[in-house]
C-alpha positions as CSV (number, residue, x, y, z in Angstrom):
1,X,107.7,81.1,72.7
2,X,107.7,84.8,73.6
3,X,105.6,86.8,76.3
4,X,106.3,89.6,74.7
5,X,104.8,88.9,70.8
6,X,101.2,88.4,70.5
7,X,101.2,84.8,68.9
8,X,98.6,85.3,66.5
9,X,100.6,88.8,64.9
10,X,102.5,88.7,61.4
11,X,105.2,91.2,63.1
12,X,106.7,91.9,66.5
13,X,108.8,94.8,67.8
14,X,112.4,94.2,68.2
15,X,114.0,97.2,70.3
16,X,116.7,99.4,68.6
17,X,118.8,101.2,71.3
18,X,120.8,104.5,70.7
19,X,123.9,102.5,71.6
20,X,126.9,101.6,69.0
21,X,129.2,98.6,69.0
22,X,132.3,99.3,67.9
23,X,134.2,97.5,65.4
24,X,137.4,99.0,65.3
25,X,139.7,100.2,68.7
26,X,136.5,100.6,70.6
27,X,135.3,104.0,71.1
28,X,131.5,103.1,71.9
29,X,130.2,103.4,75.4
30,X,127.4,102.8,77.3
31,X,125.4,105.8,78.5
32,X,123.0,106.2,81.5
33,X,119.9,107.1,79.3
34,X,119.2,104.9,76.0
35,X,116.6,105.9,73.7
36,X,114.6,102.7,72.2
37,X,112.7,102.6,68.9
38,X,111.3,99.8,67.7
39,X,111.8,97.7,64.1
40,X,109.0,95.3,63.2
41,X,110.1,91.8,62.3
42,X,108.4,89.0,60.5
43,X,107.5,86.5,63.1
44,X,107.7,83.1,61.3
45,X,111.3,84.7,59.5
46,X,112.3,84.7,63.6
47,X,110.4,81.5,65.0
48,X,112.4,79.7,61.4
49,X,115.8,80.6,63.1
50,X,114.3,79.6,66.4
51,X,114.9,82.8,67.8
52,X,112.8,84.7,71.0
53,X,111.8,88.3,70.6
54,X,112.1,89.0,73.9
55,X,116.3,88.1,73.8
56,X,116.8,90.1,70.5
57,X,117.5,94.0,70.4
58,X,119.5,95.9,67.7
59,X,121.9,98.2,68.0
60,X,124.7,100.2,65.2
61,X,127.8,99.2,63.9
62,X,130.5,102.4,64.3
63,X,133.8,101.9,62.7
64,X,135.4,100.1,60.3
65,X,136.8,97.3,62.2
66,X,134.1,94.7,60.6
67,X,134.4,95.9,57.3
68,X,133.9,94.6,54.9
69,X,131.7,92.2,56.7
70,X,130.0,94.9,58.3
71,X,130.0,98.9,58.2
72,X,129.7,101.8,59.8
73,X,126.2,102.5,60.3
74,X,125.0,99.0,59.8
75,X,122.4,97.8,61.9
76,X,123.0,94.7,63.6
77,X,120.4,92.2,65.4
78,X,121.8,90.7,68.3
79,X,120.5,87.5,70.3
80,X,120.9,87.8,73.9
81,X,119.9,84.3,74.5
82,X,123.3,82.9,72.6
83,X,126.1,84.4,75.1
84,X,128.6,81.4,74.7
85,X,131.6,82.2,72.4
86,X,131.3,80.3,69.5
87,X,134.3,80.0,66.8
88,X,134.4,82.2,63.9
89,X,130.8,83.9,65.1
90,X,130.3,87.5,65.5
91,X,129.3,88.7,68.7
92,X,128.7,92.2,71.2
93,X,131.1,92.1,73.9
94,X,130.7,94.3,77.1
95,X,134.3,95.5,77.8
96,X,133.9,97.8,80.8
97,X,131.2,100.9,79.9
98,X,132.7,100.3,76.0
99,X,130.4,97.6,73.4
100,X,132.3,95.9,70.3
101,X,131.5,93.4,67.7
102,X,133.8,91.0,66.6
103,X,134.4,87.6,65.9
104,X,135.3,85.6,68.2
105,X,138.0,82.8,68.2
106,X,138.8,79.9,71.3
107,X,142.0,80.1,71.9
108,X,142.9,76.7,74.4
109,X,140.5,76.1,76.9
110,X,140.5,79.2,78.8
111,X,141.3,81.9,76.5
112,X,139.0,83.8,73.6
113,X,140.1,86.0,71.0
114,X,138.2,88.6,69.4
115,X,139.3,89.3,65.9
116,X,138.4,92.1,63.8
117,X,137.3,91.2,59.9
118,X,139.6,94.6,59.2
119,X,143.2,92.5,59.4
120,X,144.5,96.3,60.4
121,X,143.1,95.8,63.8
122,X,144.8,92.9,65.9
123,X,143.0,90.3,67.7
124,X,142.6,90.9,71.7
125,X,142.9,88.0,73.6
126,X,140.6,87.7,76.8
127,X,140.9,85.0,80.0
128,X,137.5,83.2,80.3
129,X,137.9,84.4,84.3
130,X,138.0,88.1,83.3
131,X,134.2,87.1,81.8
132,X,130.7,87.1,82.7
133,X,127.9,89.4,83.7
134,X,129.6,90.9,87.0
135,X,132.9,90.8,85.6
136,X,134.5,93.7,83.5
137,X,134.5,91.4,80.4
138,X,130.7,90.4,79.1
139,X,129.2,88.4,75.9
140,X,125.7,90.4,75.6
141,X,124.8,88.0,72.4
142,X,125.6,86.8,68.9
143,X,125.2,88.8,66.0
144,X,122.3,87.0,64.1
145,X,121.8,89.3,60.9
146,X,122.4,92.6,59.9
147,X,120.7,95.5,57.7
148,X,122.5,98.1,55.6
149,X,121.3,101.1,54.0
150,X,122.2,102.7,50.7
């Protein structure tokens, strides 16, 4: 499964980087210097979604663009490992230096949309060739729970 969990722990570290997604008109960049902490996760609640530790890493929610699906200051877990747009799934996208969540939506064959739960922000529709890992456009990972504070 994982090189980085100890097999035989109840709980592993997930990494939780200083970083925000945006859900709203994106005002969340990346910075050069990320400060990580580290949430504990039940290991067989992760191994029953048949996820890896090593792709998961949570960042915040900022804005209102997800609401009411998710708020501002939510924490989010996100799964590196599932990158591939999937319809009516939330995901992080890289758009330049700037990270968002939202949901995204195929759109023919080579065209996504990502679509805001908040119906005040319209969907932004992106060519599949503007995408990948060296191109402006990235999917870092689907959104696979999220945690909110009272």
């Amino acid at each position: 499964m994982s090189t980085f969990a100890d097999e035989t722990a109840d709980f592993v570290p997930v990494p939780r980087y200083t970083v925000s997604a945006s859900g709203g008109d994106g005002d969340s960049y990346l910075g050069d210097a990320m400060d990580v902490t580290f949430y504990a996760f039940n290991l067989q609640w992760i191994k029953r979604r048949n996820l890896d530790p090593d792709n998961l890493h949570i960042v915040e929610v900022k804005g209102d663009g997800m609401a009411p699906t998710l708020s501002e200051g939510d924490l989010i877990l996100v799964d590196r490992a599932q990158a591939e747009p999937a319809d009516g799934k939330a995901f992080v996208i890289r758009i330049s230096e700037e990270l968002v969540v939202k949901n995204i939506q195929r759109v023919g064959k080579d065209t996504i949309s990502l679509v805001s739960a908040n119906m005040i922000y319209p969907p932004r529709e992106i060519a599949a060739d503007d995408m990948g890992p060296r191109a402006d456009i990235e999917i870092v990972g689907r959104v696979v729970a999220s945690m909110h504070e009272w």
